[in-house]
Backbone as CSV, one residue per row, in Angstrom:
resi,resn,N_x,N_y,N_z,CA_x,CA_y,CA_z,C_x,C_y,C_z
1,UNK,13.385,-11.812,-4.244,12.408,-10.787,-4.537,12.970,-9.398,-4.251
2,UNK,13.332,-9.036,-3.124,14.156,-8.059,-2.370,15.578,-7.991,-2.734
3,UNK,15.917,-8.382,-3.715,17.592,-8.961,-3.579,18.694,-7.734,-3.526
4,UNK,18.040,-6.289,-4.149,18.553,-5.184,-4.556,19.283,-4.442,-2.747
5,UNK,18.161,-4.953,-1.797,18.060,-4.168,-0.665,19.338,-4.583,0.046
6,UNK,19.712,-5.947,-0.503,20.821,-6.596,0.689,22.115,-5.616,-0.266
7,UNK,22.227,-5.491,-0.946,23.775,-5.106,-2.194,23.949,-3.321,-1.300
8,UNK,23.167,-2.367,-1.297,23.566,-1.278,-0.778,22.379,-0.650,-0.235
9,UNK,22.983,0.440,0.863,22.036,1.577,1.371,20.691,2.122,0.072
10,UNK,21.478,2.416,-0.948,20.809,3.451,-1.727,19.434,2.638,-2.059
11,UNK,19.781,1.183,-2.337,18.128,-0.012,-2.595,17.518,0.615,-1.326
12,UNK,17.916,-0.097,-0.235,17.294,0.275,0.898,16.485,1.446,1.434
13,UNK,16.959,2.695,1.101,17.003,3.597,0.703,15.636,4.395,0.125
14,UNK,15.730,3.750,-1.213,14.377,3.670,-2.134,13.160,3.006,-1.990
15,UNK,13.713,2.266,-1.120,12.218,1.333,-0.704,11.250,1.820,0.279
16,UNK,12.420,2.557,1.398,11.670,3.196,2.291,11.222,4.189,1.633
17,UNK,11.295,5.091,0.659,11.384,6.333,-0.344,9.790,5.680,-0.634
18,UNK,9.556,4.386,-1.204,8.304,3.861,-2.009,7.382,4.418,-1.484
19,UNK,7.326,3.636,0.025,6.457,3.665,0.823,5.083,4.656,1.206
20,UNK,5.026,5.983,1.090,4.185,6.490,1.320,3.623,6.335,-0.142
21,UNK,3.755,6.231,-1.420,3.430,6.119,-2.850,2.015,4.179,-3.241
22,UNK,2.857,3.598,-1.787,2.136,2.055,-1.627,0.705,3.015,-1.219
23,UNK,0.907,3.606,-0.295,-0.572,3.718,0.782,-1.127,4.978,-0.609
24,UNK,-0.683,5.590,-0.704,-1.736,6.344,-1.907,-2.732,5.470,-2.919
25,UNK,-1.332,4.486,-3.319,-1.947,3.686,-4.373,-3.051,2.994,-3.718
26,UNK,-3.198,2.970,-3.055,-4.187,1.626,-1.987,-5.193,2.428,-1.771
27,UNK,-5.308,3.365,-1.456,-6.437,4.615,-1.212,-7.113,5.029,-2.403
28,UNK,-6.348,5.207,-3.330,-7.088,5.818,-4.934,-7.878,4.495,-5.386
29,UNK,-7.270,3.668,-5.167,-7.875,2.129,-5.643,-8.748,1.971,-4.829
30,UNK,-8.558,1.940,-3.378,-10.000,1.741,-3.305,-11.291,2.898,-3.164
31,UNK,-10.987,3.657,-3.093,-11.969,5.052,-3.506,-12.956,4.546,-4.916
32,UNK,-12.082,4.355,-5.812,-12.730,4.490,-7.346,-12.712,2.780,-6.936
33,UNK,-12.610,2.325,-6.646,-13.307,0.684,-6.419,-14.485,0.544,-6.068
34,UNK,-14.862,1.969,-4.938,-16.115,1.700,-4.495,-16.716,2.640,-5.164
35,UNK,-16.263,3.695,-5.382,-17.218,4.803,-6.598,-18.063,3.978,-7.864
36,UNK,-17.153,2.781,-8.051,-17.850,1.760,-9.186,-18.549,1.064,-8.258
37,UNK,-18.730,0.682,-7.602,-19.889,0.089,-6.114,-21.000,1.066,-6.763
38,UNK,-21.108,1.919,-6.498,-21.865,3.198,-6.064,-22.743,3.085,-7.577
39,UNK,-21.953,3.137,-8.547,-22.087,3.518,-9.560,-23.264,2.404,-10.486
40,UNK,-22.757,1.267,-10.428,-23.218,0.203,-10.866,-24.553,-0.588,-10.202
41,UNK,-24.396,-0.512,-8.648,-25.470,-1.069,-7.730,-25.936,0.245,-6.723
42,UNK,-26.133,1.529,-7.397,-26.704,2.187,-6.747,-26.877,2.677,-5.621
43,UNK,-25.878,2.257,-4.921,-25.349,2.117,-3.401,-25.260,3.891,-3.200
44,UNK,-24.944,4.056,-1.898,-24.241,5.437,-1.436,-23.166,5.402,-0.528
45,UNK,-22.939,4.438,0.336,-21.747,4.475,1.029,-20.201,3.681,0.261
46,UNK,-20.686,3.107,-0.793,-19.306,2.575,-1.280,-18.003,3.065,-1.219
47,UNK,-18.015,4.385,-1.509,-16.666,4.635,-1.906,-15.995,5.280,-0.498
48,UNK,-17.047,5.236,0.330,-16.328,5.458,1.732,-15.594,3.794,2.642
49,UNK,-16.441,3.060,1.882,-16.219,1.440,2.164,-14.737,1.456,1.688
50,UNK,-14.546,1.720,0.599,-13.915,1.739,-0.847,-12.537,2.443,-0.158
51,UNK,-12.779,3.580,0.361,-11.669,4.709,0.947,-11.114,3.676,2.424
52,UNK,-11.844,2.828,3.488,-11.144,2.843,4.097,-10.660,1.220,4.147
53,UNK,-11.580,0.577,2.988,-10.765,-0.793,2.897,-9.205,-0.444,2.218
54,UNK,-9.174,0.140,1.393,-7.902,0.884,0.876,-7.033,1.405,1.716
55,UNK,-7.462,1.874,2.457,-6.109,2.694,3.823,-5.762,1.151,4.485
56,UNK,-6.977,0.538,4.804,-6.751,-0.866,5.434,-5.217,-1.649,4.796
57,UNK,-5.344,-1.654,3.678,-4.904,-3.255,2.522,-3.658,-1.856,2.601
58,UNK,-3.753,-0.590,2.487,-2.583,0.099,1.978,-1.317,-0.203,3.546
59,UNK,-1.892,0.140,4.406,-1.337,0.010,6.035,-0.770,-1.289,6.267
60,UNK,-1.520,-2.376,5.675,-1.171,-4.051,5.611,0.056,-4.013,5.464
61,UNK,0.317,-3.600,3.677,1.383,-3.793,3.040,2.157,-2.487,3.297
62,UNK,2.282,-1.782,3.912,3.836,-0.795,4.528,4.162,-1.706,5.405
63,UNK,3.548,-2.291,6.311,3.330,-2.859,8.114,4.417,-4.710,6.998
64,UNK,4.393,-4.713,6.177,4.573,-5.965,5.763,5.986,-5.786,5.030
65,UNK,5.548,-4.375,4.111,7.292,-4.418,3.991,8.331,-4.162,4.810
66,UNK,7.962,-3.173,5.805,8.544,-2.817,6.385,9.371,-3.926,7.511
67,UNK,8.381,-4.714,7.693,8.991,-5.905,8.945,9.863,-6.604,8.075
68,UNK,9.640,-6.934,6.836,10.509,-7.733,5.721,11.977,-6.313,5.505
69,UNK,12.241,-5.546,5.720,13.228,-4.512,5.421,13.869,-4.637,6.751
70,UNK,13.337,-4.631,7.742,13.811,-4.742,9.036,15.207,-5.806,9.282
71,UNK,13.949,-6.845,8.698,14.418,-8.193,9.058,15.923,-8.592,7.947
72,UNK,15.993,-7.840,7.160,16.964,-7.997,5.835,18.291,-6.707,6.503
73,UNK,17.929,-6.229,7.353,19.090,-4.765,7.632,19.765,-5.633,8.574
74,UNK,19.352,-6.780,9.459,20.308,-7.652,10.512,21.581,-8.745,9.357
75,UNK,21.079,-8.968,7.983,21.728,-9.769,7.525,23.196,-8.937,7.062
């Protein structure tokens, strides 16, 4: 899956580079995830639901690549 990261710095490199671009994506998604909450079932707190399940799931997956990048820089 990772295979680019073991060959040179510059993969490695870029991945850490990704990283703040993961947690955005995870935040906009869930914002307008819950804005459609809001939207559809009339709700009012959704897209704050929406905003911090997104930081949640976005934090997961840095916290996930990152231990997987870690663990690939000893090989």
């Amino acid at each position: 899956m990772y295979t680019i990261y073991k060959r040179n710095h510059l993969g490695k490199a870029a991945a850490y580079m990704g990283l703040p671009f993961v947690l955005l994506a995870a935040i906009a998604g869930g914002y307008y995830a819950g804005l459609w909450v809001d939207q559809h079932y009339g709700t009012r707190y959704g897209n704050l639901a929406g905003l911090l399940a997104g930081f949640a799931i976005g934090l997961y997956e840095i916290l996930r690549q990152l231990r997987y990048l870690e663990k690939r820089s000893g090989d």
